[in-house]
C-alpha positions in Angstrom: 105.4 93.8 130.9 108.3 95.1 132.8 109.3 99.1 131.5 112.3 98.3 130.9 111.5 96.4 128.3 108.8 98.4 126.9 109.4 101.2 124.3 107.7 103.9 124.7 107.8 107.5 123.3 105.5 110.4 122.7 106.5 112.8 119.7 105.1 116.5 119.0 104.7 117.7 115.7 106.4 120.8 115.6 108.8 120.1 118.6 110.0 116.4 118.4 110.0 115.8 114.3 108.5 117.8 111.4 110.4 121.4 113.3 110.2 124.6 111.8 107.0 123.5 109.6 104.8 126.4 110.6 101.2 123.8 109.3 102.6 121.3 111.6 103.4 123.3 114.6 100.0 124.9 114.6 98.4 120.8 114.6 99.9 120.4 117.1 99.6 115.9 116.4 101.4 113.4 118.8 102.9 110.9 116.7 104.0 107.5 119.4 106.2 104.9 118.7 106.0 101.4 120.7 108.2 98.3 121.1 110.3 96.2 122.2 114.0 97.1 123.7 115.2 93.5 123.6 114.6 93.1 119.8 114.9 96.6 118.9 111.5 96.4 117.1 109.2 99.6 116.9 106.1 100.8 115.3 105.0 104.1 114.9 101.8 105.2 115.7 100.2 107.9 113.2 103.2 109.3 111.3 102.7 112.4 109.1 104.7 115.4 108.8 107.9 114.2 108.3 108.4 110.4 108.6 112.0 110.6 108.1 112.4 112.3 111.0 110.2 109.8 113.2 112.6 107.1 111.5 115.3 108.8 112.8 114.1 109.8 116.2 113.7 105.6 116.9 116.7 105.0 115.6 118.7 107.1 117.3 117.2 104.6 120.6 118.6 102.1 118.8 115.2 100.8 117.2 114.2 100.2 114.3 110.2 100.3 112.3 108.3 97.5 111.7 105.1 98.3 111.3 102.6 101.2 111.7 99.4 101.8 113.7 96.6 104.0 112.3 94.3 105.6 114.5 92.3 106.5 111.7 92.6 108.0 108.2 92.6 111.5 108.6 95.3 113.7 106.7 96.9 115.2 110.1 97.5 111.6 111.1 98.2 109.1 108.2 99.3 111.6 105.5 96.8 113.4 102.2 95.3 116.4 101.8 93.9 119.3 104.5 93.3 122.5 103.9 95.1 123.0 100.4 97.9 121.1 102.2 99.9 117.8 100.9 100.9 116.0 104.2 103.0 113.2 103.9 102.6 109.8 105.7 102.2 106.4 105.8 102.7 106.4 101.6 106.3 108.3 102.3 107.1 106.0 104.6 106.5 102.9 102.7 109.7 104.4 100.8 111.9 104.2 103.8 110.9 101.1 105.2 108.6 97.7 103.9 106.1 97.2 107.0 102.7 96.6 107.8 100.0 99.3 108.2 97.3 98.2 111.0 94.0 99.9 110.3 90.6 98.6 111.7 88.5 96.8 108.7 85.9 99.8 109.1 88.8 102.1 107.9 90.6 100.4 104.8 88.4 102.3 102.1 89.0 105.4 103.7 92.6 104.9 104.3 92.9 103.7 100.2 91.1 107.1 98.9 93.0 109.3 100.9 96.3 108.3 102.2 97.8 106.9 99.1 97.6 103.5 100.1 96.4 100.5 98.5 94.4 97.3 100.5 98.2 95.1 99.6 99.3 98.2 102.2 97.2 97.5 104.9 96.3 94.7 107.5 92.4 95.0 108.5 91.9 93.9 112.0 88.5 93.4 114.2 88.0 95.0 117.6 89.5 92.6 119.9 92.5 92.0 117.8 96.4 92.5 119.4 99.4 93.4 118.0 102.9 92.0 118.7 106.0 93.9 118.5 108.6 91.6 120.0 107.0 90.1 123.2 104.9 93.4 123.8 101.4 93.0 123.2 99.4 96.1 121.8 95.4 95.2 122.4 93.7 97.4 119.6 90.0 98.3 120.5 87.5 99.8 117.8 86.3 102.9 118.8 83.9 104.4 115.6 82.9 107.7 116.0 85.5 110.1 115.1 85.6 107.8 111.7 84.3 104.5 111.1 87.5 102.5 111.9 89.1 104.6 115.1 91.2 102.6 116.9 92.7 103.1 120.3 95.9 101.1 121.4 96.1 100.0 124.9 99.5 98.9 125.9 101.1 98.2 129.5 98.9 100.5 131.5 99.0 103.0 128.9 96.0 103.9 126.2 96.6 106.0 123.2 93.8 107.3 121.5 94.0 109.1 118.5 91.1 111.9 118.3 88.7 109.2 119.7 89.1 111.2 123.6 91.7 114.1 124.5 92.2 115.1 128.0 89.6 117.7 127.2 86.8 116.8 125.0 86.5 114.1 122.2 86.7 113.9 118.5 84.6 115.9 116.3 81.5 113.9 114.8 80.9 116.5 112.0 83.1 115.1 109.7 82.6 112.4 106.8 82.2 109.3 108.0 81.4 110.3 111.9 78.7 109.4 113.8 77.8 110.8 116.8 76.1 107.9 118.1 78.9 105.4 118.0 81.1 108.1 119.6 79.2 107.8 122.8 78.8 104.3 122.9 83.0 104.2 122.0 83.0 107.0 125.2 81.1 104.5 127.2 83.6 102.0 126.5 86.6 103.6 127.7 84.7 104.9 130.9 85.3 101.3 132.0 89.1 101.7 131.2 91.2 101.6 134.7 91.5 104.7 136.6 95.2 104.3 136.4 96.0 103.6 133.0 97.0 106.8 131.1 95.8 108.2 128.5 98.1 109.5 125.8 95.8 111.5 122.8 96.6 112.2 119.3 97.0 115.9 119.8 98.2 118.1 122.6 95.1 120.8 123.2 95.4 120.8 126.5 98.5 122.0 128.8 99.4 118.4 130.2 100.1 116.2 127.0 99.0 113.0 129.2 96.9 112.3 132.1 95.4 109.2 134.2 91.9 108.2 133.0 91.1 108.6 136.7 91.6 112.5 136.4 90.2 113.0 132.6 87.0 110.8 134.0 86.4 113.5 136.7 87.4 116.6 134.2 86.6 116.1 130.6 82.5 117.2 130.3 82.3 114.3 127.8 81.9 111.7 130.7 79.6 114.2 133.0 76.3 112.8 131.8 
């Protein structure tokens, strides 16, 4: 897919949308948003904090939402409770706009106890499944281990991946619903992943905020052994 028809957009927390909120700042979460320029369609990729602003942001390009994709359910990325802290997400931003919420089928009772979201909400896919927005074709690949239903989105030579992988480390697998098992074998997966496709993660805790998979391969400790 040629760039100039693909929308693409990395947002910080803090910085981008969700500025001057000390909680979200100190998170430091990317929020993405993906589509197509022809159409104008868009969907945003983990919004929390303040989804009015990430409406905003997109429209200002001249896009508009039309869906959402969930890394997983956690309250940082997909809105609920952390911390003592209400975050808003994909509930608040059912009130701005009527779209679809794509979760792996792993994740849908997580996502319906904690992000105020019912099943009616949600579409459950299975690893191998794609998204369409417009003519650009998100691949979504099911990558447990963080959570049950992790997902990374691989689009146009570009993967974004939640807390599944960061340029430095991986997600935590002390959390409910981890297992540290099916984080290596997800790991193992996305050592096979093109040396040039880039990886975009789903919170900046390193300098860069993106990298090729090619340098994180040769850096990150989690693929020395």
């Amino acid at each position: 897919m040629a760039d100039d028809r693909l929308y693409f957009r990395q947002l910080l927390a803090g910085r981008d949308f969700a500025v001057g909120d000390p909680f979200a700042t100190q998170m430091v979460n990317f929020a993405y948003a993906i589509g197509d320029r022809v159409t104008g369609e868009c969907v945003l990729v983990d919004p929390a904090w303040n989804v009015a602003d990430l409406v905003d942001v997109v429209a200002s390009d001249g896009m508009h939402v039309t869906g959402v994709l969930a890394t997983h359910y956690h309250a940082d990325h997909v809105g609920g409770s952390i911390m003592g802290h209400d975050i808003e997400g994909v509930a608040a931003l059912l009130g701005h706009v009527d779209c679809p919420i794509h979760v792996q089928r792993d994740e849908v009772p997580w996502m319906e106890r904690t992000a105020g979201v019912t099943a009616a909400n949600l579409v459950a896919h299975d690893p191998g499944d794609h998204v369409l927005v417009g003519a650009i074709d998100i691949s979504l690949l099911h990558t447990p281990g963080h959570t049950p239903g992790s997902q990374c989105f691989l689009v146009d030579g570009r993967l974004v991946a939640g807390d599944t992988l960061f340029l430095d480390g991986c997600g935590r697998t002390d959390l409910p619903g981890s297992d540290p098992a099916a984080m290596a074998a997800s790991l193992g997966m996305l050592h096979t992943i093109p040396d040039d496709v880039v990886l975009y993660p789903g919170h900046r805790y390193s300098v860069a905020s993106s990298a090729t998979m090619g340098i994180v391969k040769a850096s990150n400790f989690v693929f020395q052994h």
